[in-house]
C-alpha positions as CSV (number, residue, x, y, z in Angstrom):
1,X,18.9,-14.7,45.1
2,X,20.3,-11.5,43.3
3,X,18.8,-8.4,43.2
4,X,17.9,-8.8,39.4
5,X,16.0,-11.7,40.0
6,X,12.1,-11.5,39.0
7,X,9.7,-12.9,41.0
8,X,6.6,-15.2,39.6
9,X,4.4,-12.7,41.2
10,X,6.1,-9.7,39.3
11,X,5.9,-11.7,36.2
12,X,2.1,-11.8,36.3
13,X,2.3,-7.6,36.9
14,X,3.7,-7.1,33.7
15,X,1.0,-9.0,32.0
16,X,-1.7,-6.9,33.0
17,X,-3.5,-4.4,30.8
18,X,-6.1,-1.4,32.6
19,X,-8.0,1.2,31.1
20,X,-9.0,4.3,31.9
21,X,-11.6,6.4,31.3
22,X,-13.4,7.4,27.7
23,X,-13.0,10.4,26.6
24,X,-15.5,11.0,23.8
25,X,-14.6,14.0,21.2
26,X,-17.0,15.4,18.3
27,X,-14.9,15.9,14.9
28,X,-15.8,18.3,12.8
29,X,-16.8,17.0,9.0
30,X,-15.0,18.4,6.2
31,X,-15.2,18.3,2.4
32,X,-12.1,16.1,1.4
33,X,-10.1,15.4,-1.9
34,X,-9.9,11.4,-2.0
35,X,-9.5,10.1,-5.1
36,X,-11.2,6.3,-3.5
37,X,-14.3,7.7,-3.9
38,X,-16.6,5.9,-6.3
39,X,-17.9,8.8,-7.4
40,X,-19.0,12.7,-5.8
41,X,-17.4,14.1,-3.2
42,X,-15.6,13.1,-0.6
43,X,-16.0,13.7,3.3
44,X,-13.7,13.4,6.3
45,X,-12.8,14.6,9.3
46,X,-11.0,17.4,10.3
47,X,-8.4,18.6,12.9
48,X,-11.0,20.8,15.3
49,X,-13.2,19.0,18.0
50,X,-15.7,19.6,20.8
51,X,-14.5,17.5,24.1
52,X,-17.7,15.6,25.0
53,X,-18.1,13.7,28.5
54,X,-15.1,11.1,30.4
55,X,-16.7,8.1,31.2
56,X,-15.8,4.8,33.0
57,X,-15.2,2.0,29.7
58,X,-18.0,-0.1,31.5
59,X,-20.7,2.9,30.9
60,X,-19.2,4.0,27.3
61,X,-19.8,0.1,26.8
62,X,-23.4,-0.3,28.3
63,X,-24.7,3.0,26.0
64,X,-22.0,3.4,23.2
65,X,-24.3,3.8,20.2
66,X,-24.8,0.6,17.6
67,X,-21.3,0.8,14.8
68,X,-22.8,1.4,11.4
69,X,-23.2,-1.8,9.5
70,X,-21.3,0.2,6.1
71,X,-19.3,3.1,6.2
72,X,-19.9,3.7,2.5
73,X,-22.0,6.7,2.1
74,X,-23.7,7.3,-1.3
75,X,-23.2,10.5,-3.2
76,X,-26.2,12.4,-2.3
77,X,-25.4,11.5,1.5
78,X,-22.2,12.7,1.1
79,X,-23.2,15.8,-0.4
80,X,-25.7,16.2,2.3
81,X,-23.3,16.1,5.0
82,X,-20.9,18.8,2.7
83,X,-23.6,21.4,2.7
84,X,-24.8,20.7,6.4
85,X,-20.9,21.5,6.9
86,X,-20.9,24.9,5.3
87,X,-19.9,23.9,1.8
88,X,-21.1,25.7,-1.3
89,X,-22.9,23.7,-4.6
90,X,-19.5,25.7,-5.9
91,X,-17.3,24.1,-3.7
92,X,-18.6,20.8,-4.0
93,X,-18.7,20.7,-7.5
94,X,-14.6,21.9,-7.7
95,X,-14.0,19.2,-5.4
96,X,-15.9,16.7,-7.5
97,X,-13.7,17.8,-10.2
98,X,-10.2,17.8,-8.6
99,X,-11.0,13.6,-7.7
100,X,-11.9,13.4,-11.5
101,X,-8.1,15.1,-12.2
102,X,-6.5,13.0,-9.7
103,X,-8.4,9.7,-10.5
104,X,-7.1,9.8,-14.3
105,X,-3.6,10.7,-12.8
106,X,-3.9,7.7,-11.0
107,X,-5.3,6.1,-14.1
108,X,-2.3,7.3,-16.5
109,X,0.3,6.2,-13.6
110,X,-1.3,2.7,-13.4
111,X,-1.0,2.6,-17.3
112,X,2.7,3.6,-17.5
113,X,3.9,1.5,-14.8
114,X,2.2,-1.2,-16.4
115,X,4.1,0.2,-19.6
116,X,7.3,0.1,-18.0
117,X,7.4,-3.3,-16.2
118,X,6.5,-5.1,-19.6
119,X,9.7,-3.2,-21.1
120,X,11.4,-4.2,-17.9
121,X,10.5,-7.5,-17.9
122,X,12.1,-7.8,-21.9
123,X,15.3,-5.9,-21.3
124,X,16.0,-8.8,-18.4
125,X,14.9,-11.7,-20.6
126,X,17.3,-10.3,-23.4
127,X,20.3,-9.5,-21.1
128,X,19.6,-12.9,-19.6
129,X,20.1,-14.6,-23.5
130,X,22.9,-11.9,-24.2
131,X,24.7,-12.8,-21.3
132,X,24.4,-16.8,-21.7
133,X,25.2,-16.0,-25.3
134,X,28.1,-14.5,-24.4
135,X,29.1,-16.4,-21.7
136,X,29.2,-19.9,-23.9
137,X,31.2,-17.6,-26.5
138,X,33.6,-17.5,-23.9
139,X,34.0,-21.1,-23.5
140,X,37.4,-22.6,-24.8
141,X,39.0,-25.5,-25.0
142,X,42.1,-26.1,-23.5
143,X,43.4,-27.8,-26.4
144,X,42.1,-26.4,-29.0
145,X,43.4,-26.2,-32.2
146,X,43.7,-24.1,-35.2
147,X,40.1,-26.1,-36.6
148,X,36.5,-24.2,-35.3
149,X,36.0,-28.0,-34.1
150,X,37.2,-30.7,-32.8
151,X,36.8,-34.7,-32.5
152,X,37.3,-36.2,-29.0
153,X,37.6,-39.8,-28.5
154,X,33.9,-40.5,-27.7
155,X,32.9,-39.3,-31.2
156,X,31.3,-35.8,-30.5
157,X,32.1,-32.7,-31.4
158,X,33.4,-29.9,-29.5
159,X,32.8,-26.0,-30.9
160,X,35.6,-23.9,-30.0
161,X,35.3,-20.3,-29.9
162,X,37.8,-17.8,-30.0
């Protein structure tokens, strides 16, 4: 065997997958401009963090805390968490009303695009006529004659356009 050769063994190395430890973080919540939100504000998370504990993935497992069955909060809730955060009545409402500004942007954008692909959609169903138009206007007989038509020998009749 060659040096480059892989063994079965070191096949069934590369297959494996480990994991380390946890290592559990606290985000802080901030007041956020999403214009996805039904309606109210909007809450995230931001850049800043506590480090919590490192822990084995079998103990995170064994006492992780139960996943929320929704992550759709209702507007008081998220208001809640805003002020809990720090957040003025002020700020919240401002926020509230920058979504409203960016969900009829959204709103108008949706509109025109709709606008625009309906005008599309004619100007490539007209070029398509235009161009077969002028593509069977370009058509000619080879031996045409001075007549806008002509009789061949099966009877029909051949346009001729010049």
């Amino acid at each position: 065997m060659n040096g480059n050769s892989v063994t079965s063994s070191q096949r069934k190395d590369k297959k494996k997958a480990r994991f380390g430890d946890v290592q559990v973080r606290f985000y802080e919540q901030i007041m956020d401009i999403n214009p996805s939100v039904s309606n109210g504000v909007a809450v995230g998370i931001g850049w800043k963090y506590e480090d919590g504990t490192d822990q084995s993935i079998d103990e995170w497992e064994a006492k992780r805390p139960e996943p929320p069955r929704t992550l759709v909060l209702s507007r008081p809730a998220r208001e809640m968490l805003a002020l809990e955060a720090g957040y003025t009545q002020k700020e919240i409402a401002e926020a509230t009303r920058k979504i409203l500004k960016l969900k009829r942007q959204r709103k108008a954008t949706i509109e025109q695009l709709t606008m625009y692909q309906y005008t599309e959609e004619a100007i490539e169903a007209a070029t398509g006529k235009l161009r077969k138009l002028l593509s069977f206007g370009a058509m000619k007989k080879s031996d045409s004659s001075t007549n806008d038509y002509s009789s061949s020998s099966d009877g029909a009749i051949d346009y001729i356009f010049e």
